[in-house]
N, C-alpha and C positions, 0 to 999 in steps of 0.2 A: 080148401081151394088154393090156398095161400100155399101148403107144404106138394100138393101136386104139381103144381106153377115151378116150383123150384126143382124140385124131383126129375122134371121134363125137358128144366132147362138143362143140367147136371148132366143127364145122360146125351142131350145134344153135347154138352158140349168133348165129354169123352171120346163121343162117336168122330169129333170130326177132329182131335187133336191125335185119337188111335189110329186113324186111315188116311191123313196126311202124310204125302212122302216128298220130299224135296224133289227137284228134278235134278237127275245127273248130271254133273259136267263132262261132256267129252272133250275133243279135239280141239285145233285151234285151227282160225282163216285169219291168213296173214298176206298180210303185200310185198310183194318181192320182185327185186331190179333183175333176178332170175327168172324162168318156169319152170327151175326142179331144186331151189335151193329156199328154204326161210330162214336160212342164218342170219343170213343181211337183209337189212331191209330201208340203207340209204339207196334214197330214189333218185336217177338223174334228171338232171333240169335242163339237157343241153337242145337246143333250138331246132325245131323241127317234131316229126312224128318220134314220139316218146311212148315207151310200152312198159304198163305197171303191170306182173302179174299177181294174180290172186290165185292164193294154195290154198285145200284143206289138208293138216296136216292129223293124224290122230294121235290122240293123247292118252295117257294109261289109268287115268280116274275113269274110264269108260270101261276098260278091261276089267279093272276090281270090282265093278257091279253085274260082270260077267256077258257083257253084250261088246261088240266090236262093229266097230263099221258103222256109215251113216248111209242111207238112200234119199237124206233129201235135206235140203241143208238150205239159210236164206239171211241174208247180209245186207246192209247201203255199206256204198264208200262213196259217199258224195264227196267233190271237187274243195277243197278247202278254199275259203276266202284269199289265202296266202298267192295262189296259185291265178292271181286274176291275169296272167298275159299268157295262161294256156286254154284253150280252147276243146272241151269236151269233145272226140268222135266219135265213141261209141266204144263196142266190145266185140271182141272174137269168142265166142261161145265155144267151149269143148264136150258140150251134150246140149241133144237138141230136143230137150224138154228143160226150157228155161221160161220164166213169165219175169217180167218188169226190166228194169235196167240195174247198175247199180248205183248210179245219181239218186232213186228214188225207193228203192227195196227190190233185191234182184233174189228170187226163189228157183232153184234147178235140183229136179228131177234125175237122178244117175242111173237109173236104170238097172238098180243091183246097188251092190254094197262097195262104198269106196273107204280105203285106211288111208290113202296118200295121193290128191290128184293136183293137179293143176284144175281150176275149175273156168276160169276166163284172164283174158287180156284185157285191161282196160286200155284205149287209146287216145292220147291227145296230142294237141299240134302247141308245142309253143311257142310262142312269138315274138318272145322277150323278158327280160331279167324277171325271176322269180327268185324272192324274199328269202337268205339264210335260215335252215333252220325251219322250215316252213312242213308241218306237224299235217300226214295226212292219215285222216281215221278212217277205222273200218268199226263197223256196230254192229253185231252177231244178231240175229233174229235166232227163229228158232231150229232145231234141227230133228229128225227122228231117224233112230238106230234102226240096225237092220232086223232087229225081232219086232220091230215096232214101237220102241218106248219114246217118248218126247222127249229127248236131251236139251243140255241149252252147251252152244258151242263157245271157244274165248276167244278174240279177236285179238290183231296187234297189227300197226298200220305201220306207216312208214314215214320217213324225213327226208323233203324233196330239198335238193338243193346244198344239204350238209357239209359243212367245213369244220375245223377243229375247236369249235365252240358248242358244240352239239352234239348228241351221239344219240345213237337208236335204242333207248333204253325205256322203261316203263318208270313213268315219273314216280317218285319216293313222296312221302307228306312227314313235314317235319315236324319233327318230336323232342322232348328230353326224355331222358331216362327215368324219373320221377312218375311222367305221366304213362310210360312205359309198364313199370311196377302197379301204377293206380289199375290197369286194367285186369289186373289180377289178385287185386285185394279185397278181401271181405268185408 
């Protein structure tokens, strides 16, 4: 009983470490002081109606697993705490099969297969001095390709208010060299 029990377990457990597939990375959604540029992604902070937009842009680890294009893609970029003297308005949709916002998880439907779009405007009204520097996310939900595979998409947000203290870079985590080698040692 004892060598069947383990025999059963064995083969579970081949079955599900041989038919496990990671899911692909595609593209990225990014926030931009643009609607057809994600180079830059310093956001303005000047007083009044302010327009952040949000791109999907496609990425080529998607191409290498031989699928392009997404149909349906889903992201928050909730309002940073940094950001308390602007005033959420809402969003200019660019397809109109969208569900939620994206203060709270914003899911759209494109109706076909998108490599490069503009996807929404977000809009706010500000109303006073917003905080140097002041770090705004975007958090990728999930997306699925246009053959139908479940991708997961990478996000990169933006820095409202930027001066030369700051720059729109993906934070680094500090290291030495030592423990650099450690991660490659036997």
């Amino acid at each position: 009983m004892k060598r069947a029990l383990l025999l059963s377990f064995a083969l579970m457990l081949v079955a599900v470490v041989g038919f496990a597939q990671p899911t692909p990375v595609t593209g990225w959604v990014a926030m931009s002081p643009f609607p057809s540029d994600v180079s830059l992604c310093e956001l303005p902070a000047n007083l009044g109606l302010v327009n952040y937009y949000v791109i999907y842009v496609e990425g080529l680890v998607l191409e290498e697993f031989g699928w392009s294009g997404v149909t349906r893609l889903e992201f928050t970029a909730p309002r940073p705490s940094c950001m308390n003297n602007a005033a959420y308005l809402g969003e200019i949709n660019q397809f109109p099969l969208v569900v939620g916002n994206t203060q709270t998880g914003y899911s759209v439907d494109f109706e076909g297969c998108q490599y490069a779009t503009l996807i929404c405007t977000i809009q706010y009204w500000i109303a006073g001095y917003i905080t140097p520097c002041c770090e705004y996310p975007v958090f990728p939900g999930e997306a699925w390709s246009c053959s139908g595979v479940q991708v997961a998409p990478y996000a990169r947000g933006g820095v409202v208010n930027a001066d030369q203290n700051c720059r729109c870079v993906v934070p680094v985590q500090e290291t030495t060299w030592g423990a650099v080698k450690a991660l490659y040692s036997e």
